[in-house]
mmCIF entry with sequence, helices, sheets and N, C-alpha, C, O atoms, coordinates in Angstrom:
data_MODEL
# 
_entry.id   MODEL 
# 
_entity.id                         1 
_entity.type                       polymer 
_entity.pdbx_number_of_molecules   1 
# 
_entity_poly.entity_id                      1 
_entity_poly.type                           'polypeptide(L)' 
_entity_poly.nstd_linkage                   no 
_entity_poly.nstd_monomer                   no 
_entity_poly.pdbx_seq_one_letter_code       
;(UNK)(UNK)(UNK)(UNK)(UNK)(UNK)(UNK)(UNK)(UNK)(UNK)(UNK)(UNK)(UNK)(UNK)(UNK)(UNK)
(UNK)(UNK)(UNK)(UNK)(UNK)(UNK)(UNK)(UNK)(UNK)(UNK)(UNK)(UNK)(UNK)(UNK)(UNK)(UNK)
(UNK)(UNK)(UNK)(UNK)(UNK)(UNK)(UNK)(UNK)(UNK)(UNK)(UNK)(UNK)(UNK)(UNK)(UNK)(UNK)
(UNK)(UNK)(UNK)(UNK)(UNK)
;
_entity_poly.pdbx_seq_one_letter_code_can   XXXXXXXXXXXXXXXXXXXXXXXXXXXXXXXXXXXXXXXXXXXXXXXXXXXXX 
_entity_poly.pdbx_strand_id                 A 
# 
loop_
_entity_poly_seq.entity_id 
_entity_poly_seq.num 
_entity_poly_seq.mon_id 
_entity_poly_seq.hetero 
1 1  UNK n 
1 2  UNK n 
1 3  UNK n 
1 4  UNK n 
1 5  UNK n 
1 6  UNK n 
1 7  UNK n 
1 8  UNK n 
1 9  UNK n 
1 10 UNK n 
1 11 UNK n 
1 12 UNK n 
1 13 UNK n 
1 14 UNK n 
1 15 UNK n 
1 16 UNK n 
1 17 UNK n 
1 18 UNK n 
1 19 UNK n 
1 20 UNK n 
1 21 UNK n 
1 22 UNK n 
1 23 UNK n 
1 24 UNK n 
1 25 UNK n 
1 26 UNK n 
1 27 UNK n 
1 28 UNK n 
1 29 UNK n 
1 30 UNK n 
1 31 UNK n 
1 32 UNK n 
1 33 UNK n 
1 34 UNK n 
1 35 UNK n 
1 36 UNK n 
1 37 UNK n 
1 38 UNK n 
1 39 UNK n 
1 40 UNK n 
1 41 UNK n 
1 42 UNK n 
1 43 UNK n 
1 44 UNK n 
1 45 UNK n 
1 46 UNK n 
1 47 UNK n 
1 48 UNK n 
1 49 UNK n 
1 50 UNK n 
1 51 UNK n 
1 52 UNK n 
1 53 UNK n 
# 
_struct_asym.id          A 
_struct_asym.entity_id   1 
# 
loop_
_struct_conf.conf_type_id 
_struct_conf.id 
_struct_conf.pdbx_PDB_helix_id 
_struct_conf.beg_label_comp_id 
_struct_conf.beg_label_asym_id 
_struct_conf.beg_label_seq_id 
_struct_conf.pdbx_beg_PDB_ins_code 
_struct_conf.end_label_comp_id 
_struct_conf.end_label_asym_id 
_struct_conf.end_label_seq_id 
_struct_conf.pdbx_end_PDB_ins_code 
_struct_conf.beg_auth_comp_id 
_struct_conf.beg_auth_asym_id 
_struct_conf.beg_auth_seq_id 
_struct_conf.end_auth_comp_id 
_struct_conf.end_auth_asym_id 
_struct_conf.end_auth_seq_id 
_struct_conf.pdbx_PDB_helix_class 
_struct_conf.details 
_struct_conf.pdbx_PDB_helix_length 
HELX_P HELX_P1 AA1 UNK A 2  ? UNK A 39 ? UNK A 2  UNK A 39 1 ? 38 
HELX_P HELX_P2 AA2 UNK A 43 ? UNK A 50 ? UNK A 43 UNK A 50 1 ? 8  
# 
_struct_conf_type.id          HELX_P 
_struct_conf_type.criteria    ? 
_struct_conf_type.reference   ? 
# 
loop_
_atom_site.group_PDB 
_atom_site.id 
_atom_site.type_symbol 
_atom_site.label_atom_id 
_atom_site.label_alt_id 
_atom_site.label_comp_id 
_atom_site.label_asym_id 
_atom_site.label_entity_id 
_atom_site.label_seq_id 
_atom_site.pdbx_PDB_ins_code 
_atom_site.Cartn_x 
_atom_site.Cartn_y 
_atom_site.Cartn_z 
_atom_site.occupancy 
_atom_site.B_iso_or_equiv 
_atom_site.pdbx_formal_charge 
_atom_site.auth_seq_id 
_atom_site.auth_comp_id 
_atom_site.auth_asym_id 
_atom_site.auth_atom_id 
_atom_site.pdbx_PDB_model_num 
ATOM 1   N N  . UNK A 1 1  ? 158.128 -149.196 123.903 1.00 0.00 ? 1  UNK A N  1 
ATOM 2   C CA . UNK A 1 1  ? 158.655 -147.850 124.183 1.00 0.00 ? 1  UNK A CA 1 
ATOM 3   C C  . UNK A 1 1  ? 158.634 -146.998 122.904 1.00 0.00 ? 1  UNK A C  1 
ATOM 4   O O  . UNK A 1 1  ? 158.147 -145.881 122.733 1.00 0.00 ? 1  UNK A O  1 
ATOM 5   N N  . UNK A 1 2  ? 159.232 -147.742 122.113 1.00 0.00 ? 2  UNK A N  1 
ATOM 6   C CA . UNK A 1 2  ? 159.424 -146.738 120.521 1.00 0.00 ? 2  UNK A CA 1 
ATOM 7   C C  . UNK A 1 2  ? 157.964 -146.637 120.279 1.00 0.00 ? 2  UNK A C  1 
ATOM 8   O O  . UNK A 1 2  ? 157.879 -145.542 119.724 1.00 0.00 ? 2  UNK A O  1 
ATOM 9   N N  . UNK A 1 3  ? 156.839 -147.091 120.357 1.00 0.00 ? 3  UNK A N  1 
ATOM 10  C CA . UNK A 1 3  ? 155.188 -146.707 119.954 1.00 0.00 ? 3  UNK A CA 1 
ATOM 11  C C  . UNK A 1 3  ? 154.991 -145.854 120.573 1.00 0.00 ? 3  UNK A C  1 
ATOM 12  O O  . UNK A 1 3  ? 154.291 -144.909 120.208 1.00 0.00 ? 3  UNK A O  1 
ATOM 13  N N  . UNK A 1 4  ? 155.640 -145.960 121.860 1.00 0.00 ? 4  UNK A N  1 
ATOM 14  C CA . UNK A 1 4  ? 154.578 -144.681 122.986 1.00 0.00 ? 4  UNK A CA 1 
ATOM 15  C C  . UNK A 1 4  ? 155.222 -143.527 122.808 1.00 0.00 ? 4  UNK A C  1 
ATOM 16  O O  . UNK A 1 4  ? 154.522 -142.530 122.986 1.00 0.00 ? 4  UNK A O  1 
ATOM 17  N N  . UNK A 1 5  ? 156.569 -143.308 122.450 1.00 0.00 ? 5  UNK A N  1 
ATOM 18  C CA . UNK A 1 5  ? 157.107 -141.876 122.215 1.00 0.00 ? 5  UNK A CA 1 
ATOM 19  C C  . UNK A 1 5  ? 156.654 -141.630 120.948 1.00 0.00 ? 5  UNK A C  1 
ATOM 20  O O  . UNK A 1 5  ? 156.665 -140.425 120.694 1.00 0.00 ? 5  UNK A O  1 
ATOM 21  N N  . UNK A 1 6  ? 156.193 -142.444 119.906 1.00 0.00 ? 6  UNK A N  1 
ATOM 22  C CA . UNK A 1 6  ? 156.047 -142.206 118.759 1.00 0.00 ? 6  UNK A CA 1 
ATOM 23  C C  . UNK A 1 6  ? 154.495 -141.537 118.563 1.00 0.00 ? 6  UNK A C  1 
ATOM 24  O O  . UNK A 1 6  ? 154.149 -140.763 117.671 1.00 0.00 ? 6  UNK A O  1 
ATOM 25  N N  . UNK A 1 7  ? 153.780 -142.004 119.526 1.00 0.00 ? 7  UNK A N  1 
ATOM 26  C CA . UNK A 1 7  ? 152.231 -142.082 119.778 1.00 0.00 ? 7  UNK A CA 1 
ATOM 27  C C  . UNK A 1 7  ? 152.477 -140.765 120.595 1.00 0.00 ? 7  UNK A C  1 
ATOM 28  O O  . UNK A 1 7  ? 151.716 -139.861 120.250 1.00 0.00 ? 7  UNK A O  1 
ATOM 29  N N  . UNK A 1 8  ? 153.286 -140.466 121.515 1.00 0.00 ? 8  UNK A N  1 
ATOM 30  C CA . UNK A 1 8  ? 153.045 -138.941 122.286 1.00 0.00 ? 8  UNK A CA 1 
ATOM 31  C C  . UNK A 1 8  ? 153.513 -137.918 121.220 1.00 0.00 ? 8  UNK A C  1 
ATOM 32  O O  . UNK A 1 8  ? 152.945 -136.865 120.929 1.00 0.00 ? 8  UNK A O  1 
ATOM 33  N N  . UNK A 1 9  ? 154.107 -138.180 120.945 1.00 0.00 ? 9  UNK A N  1 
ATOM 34  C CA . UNK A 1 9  ? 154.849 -137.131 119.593 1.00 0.00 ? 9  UNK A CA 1 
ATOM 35  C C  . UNK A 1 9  ? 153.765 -136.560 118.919 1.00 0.00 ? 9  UNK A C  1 
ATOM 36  O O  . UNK A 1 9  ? 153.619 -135.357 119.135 1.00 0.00 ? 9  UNK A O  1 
ATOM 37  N N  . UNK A 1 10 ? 152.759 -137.225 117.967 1.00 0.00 ? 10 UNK A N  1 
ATOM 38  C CA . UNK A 1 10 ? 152.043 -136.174 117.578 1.00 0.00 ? 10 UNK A CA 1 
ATOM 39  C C  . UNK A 1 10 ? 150.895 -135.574 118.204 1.00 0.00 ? 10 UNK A C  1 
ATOM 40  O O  . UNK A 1 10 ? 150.252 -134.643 117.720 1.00 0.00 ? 10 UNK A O  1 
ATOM 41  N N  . UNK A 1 11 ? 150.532 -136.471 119.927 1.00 0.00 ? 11 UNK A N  1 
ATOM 42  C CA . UNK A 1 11 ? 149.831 -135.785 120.396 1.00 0.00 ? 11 UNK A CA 1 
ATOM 43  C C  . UNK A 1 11 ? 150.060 -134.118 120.717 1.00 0.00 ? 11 UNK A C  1 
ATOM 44  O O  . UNK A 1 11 ? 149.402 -133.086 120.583 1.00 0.00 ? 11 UNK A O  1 
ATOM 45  N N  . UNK A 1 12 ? 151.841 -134.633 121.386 1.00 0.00 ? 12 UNK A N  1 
ATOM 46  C CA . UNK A 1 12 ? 152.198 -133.247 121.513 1.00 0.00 ? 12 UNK A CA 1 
ATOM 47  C C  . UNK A 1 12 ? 152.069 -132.079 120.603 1.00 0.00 ? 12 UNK A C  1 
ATOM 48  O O  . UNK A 1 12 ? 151.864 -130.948 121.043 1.00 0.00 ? 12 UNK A O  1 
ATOM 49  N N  . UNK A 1 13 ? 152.201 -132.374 119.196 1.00 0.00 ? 13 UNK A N  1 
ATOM 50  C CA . UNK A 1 13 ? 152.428 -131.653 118.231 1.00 0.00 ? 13 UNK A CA 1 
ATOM 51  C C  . UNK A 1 13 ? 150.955 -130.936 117.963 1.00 0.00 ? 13 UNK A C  1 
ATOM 52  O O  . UNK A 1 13 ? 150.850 -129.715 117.842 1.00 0.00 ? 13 UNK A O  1 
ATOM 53  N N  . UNK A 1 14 ? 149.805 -131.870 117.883 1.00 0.00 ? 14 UNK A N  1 
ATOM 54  C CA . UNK A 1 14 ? 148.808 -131.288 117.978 1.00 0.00 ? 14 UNK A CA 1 
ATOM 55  C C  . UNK A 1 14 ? 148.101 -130.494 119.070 1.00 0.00 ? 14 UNK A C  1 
ATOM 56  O O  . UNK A 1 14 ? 147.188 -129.678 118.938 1.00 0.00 ? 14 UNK A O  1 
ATOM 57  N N  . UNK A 1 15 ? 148.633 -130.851 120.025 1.00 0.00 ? 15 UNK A N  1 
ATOM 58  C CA . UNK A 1 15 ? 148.014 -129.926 121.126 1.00 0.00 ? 15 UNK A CA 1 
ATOM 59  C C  . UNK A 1 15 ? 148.761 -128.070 120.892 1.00 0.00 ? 15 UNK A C  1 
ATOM 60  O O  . UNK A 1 15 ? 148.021 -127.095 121.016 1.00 0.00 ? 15 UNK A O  1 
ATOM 61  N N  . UNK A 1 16 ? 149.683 -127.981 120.688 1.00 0.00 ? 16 UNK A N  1 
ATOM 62  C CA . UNK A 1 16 ? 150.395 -126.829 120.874 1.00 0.00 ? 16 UNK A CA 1 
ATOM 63  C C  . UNK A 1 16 ? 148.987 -126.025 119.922 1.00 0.00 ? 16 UNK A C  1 
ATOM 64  O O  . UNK A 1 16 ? 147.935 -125.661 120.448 1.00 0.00 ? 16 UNK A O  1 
ATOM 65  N N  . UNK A 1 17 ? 149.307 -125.901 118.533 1.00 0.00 ? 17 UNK A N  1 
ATOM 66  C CA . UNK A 1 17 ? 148.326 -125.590 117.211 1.00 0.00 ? 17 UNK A CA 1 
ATOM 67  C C  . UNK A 1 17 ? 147.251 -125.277 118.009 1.00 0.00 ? 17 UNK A C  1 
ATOM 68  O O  . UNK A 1 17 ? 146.790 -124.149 117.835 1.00 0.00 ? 17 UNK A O  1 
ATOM 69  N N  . UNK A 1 18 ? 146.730 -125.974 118.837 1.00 0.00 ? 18 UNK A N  1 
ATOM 70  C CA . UNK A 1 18 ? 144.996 -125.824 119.111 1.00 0.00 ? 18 UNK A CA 1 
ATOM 71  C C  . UNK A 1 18 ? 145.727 -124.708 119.918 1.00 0.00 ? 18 UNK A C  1 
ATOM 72  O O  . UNK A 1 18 ? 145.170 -123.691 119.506 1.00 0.00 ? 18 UNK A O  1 
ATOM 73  N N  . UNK A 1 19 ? 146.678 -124.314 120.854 1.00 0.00 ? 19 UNK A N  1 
ATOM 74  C CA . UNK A 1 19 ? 146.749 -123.798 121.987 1.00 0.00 ? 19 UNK A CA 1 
ATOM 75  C C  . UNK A 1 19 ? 147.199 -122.596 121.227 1.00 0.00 ? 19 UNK A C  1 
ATOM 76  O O  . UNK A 1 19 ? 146.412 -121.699 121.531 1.00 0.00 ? 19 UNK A O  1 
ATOM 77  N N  . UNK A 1 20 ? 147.812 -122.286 120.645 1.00 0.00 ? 20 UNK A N  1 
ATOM 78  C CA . UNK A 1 20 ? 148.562 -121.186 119.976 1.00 0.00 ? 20 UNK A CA 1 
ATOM 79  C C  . UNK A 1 20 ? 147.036 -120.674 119.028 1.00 0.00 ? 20 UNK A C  1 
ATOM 80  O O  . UNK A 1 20 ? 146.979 -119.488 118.704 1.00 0.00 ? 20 UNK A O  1 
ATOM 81  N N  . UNK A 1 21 ? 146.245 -121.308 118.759 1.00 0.00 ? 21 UNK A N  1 
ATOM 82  C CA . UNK A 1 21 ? 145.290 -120.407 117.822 1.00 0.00 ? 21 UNK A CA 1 
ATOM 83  C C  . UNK A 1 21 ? 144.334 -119.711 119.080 1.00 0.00 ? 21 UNK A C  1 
ATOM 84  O O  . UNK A 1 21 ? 143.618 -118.720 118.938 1.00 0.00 ? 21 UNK A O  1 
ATOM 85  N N  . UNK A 1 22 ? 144.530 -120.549 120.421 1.00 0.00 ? 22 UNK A N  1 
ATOM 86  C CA . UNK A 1 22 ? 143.141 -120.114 121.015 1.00 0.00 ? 22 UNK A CA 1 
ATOM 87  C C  . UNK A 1 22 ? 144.209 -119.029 122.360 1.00 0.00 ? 22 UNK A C  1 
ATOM 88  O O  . UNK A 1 22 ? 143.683 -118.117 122.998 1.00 0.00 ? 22 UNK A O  1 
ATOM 89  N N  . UNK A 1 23 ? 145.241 -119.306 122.468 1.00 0.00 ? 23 UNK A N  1 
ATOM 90  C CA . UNK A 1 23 ? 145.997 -118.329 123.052 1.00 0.00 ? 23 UNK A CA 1 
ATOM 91  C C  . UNK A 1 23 ? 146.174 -117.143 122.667 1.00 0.00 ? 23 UNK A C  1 
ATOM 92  O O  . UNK A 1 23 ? 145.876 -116.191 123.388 1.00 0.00 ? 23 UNK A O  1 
ATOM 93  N N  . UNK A 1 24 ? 146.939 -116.939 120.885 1.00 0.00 ? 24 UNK A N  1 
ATOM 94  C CA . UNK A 1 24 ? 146.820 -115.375 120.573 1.00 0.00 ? 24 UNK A CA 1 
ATOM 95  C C  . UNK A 1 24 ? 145.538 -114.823 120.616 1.00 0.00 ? 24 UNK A C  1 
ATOM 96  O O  . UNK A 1 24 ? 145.723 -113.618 120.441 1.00 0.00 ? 24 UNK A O  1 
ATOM 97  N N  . UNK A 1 25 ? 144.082 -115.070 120.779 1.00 0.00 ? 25 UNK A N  1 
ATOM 98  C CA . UNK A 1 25 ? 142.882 -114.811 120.645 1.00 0.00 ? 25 UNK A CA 1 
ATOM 99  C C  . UNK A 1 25 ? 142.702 -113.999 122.070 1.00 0.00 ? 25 UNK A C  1 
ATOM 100 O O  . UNK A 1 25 ? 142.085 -112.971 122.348 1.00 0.00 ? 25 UNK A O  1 
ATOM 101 N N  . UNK A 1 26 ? 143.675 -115.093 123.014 1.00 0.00 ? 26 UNK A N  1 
ATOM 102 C CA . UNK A 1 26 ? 142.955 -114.314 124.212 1.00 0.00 ? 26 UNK A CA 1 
ATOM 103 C C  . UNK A 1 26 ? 143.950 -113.568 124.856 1.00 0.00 ? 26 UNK A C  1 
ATOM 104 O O  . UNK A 1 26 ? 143.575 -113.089 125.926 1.00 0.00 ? 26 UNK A O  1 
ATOM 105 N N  . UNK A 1 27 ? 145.406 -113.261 124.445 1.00 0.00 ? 27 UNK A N  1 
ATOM 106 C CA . UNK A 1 27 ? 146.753 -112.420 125.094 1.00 0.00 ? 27 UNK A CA 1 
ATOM 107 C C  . UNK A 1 27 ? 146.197 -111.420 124.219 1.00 0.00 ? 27 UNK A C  1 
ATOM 108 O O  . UNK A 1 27 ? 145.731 -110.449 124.814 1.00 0.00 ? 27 UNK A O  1 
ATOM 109 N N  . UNK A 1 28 ? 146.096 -111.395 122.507 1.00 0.00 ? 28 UNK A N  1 
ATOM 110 C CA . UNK A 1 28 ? 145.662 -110.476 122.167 1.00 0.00 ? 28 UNK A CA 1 
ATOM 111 C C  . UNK A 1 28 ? 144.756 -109.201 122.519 1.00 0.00 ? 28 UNK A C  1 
ATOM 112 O O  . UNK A 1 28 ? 144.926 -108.054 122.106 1.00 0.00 ? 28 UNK A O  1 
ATOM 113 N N  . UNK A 1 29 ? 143.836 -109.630 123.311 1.00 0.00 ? 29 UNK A N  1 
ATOM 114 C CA . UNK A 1 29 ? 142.499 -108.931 123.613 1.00 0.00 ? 29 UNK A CA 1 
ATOM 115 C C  . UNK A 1 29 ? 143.673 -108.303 125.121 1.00 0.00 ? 29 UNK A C  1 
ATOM 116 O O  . UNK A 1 29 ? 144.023 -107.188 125.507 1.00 0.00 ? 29 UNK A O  1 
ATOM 117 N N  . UNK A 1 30 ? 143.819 -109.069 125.367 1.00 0.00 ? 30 UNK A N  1 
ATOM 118 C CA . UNK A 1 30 ? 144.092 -108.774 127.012 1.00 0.00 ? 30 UNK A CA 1 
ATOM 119 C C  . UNK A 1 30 ? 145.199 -107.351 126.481 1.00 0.00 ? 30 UNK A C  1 
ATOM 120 O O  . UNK A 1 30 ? 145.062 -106.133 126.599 1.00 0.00 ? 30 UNK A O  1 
ATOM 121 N N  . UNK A 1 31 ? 146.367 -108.268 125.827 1.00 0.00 ? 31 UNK A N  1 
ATOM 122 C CA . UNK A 1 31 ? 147.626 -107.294 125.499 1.00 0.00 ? 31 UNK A CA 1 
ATOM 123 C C  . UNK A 1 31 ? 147.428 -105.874 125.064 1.00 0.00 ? 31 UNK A C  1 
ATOM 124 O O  . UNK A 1 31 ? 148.274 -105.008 125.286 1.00 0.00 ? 31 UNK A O  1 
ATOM 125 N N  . UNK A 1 32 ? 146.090 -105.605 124.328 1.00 0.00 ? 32 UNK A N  1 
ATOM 126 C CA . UNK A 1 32 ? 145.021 -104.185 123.821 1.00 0.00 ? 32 UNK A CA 1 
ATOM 127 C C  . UNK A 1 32 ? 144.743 -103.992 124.789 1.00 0.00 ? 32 UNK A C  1 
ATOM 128 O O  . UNK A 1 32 ? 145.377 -102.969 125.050 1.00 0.00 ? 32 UNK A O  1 
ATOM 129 N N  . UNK A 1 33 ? 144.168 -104.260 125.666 1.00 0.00 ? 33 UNK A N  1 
ATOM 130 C CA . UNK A 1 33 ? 143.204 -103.597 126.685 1.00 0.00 ? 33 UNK A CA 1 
ATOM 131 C C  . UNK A 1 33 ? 144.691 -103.023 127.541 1.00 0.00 ? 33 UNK A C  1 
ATOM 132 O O  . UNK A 1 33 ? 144.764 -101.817 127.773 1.00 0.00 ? 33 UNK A O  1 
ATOM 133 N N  . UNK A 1 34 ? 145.546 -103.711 127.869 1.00 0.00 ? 34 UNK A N  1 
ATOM 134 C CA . UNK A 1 34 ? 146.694 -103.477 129.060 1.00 0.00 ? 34 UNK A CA 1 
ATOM 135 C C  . UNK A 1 34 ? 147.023 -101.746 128.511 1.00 0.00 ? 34 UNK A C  1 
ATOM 136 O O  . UNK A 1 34 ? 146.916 -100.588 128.914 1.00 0.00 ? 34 UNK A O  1 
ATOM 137 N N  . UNK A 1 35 ? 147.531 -102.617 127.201 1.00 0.00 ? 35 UNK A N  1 
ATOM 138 C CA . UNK A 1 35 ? 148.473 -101.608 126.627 1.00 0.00 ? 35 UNK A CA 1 
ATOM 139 C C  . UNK A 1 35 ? 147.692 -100.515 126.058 1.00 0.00 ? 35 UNK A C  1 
ATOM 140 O O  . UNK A 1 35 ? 148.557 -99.691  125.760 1.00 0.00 ? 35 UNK A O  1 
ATOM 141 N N  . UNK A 1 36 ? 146.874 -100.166 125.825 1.00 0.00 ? 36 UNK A N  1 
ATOM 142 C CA . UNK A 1 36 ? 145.771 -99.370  126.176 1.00 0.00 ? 36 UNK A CA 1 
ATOM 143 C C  . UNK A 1 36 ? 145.602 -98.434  127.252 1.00 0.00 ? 36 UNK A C  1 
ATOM 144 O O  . UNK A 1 36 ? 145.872 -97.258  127.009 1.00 0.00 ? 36 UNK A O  1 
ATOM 145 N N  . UNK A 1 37 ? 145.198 -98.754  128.410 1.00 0.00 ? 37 UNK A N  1 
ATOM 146 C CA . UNK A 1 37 ? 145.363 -98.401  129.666 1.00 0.00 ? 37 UNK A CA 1 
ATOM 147 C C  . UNK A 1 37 ? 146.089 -97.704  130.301 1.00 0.00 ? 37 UNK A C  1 
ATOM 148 O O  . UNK A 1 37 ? 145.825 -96.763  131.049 1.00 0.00 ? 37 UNK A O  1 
ATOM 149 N N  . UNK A 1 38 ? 147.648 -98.443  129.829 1.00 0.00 ? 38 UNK A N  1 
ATOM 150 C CA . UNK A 1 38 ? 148.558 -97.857  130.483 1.00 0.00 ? 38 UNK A CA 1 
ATOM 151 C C  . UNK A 1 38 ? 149.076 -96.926  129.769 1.00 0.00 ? 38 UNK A C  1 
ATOM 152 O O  . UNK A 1 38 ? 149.460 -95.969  130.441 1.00 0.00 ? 38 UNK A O  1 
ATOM 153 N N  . UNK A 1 39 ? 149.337 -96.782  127.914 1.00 0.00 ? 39 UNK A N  1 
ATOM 154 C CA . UNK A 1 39 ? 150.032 -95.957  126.922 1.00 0.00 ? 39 UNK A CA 1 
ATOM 155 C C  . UNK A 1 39 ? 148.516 -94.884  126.879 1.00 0.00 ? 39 UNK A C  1 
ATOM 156 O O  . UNK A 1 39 ? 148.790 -93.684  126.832 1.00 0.00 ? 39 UNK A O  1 
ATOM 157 N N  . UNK A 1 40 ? 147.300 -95.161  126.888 1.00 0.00 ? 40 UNK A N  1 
ATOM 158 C CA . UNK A 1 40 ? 146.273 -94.074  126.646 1.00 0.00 ? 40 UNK A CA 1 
ATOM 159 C C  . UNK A 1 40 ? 145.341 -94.354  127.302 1.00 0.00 ? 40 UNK A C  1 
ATOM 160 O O  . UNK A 1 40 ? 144.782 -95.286  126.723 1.00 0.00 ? 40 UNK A O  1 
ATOM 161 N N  . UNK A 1 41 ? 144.705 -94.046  128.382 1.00 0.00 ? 41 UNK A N  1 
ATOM 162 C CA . UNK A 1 41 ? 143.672 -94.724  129.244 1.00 0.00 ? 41 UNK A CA 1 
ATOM 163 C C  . UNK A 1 41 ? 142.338 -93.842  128.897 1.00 0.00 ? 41 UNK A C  1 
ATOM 164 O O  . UNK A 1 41 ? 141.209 -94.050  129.344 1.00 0.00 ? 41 UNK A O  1 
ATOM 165 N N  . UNK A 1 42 ? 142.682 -92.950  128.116 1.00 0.00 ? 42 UNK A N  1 
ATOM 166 C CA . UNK A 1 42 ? 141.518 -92.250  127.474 1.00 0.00 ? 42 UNK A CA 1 
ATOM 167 C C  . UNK A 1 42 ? 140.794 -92.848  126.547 1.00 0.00 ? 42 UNK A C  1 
ATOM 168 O O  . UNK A 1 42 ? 139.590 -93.102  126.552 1.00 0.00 ? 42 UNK A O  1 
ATOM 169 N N  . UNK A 1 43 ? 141.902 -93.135  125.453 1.00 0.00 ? 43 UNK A N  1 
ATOM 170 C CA . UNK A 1 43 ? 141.802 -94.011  124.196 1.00 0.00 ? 43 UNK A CA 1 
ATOM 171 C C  . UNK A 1 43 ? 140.370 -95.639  124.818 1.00 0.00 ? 43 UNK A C  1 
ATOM 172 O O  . UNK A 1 43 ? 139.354 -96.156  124.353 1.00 0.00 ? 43 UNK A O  1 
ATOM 173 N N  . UNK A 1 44 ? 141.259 -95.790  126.081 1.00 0.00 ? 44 UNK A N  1 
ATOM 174 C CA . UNK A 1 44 ? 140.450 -97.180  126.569 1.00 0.00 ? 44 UNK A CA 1 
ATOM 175 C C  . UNK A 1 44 ? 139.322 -96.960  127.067 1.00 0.00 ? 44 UNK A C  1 
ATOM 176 O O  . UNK A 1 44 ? 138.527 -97.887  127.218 1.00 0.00 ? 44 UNK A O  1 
ATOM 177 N N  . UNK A 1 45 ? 139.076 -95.903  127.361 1.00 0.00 ? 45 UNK A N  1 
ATOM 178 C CA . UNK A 1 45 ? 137.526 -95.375  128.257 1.00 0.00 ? 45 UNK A CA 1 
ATOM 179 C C  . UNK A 1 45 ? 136.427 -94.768  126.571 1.00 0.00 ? 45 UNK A C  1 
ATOM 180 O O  . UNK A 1 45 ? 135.219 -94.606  126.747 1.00 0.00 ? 45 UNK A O  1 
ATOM 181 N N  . UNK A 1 46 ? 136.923 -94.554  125.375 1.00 0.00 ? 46 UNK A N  1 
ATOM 182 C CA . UNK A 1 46 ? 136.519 -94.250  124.072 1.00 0.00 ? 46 UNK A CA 1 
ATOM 183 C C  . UNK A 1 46 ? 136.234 -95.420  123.844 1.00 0.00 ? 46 UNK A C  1 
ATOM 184 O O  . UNK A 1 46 ? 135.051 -95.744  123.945 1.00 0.00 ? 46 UNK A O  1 
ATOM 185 N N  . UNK A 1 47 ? 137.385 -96.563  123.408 1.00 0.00 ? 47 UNK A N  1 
ATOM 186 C CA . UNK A 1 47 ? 137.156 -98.349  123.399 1.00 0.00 ? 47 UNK A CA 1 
ATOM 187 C C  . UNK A 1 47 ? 135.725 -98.541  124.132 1.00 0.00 ? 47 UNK A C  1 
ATOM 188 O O  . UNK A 1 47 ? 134.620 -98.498  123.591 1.00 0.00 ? 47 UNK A O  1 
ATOM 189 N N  . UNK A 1 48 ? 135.981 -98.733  125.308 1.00 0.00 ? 48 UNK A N  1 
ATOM 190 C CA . UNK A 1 48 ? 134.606 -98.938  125.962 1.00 0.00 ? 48 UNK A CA 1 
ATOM 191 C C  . UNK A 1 48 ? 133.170 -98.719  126.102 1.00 0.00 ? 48 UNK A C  1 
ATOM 192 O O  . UNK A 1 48 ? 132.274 -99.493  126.441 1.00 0.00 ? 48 UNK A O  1 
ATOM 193 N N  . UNK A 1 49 ? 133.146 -96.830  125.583 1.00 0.00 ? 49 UNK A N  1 
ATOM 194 C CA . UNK A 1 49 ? 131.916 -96.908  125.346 1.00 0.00 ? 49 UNK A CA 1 
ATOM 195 C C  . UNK A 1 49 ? 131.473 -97.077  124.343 1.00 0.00 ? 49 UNK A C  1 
ATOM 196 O O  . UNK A 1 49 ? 130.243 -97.136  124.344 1.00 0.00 ? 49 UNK A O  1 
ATOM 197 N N  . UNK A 1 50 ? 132.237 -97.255  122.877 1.00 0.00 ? 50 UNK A N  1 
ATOM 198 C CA . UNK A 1 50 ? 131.848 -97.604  121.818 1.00 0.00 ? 50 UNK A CA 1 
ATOM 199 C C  . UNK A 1 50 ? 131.522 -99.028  121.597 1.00 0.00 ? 50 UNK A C  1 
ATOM 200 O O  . UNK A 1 50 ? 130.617 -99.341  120.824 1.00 0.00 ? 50 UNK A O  1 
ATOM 201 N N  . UNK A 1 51 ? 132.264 -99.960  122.282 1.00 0.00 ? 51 UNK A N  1 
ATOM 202 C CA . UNK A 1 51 ? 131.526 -101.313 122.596 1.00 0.00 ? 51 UNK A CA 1 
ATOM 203 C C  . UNK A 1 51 ? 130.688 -101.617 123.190 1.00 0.00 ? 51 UNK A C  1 
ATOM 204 O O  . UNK A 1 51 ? 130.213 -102.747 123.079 1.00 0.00 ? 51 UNK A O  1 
ATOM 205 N N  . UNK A 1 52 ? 130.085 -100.466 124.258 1.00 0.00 ? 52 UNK A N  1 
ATOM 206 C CA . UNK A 1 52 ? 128.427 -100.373 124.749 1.00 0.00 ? 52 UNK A CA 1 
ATOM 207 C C  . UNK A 1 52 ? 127.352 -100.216 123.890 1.00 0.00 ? 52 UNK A C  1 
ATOM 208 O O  . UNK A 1 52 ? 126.282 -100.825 123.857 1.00 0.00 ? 52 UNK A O  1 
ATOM 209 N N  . UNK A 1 53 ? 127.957 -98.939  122.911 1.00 0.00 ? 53 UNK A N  1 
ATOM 210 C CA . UNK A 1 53 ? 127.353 -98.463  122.144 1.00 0.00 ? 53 UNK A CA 1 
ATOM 211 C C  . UNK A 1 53 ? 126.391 -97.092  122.212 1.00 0.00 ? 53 UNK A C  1 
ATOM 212 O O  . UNK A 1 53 ? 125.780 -96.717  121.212 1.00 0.00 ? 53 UNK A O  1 
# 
């Protein structure tokens, strides 16, 4: 018992790290685009075509 909590422990610990670097990556993008939209939806239609180009 004491190995296997000891053995999940840093799985747990490492999983979060991977999840938290690849999570703010993608709330980020999303959280811009929302908040965007809804505070300036002009601003977001400018965003857009400048990422067309």
């Amino acid at each position: 018992m004491g190995a296997d909590q000891e053995h999940k422990k840093p799985v747990q610990q490492e999983n979060p790290p991977q999840q938290t670097q690849e999570a703010p990556a993608m709330p980020q993008r999303g959280d811009g685009e929302k908040s965007n939209q809804i505070e300036r939806p002009g601003e977001h239609e400018k965003q857009q075509r400048d990422q067309r180009g």
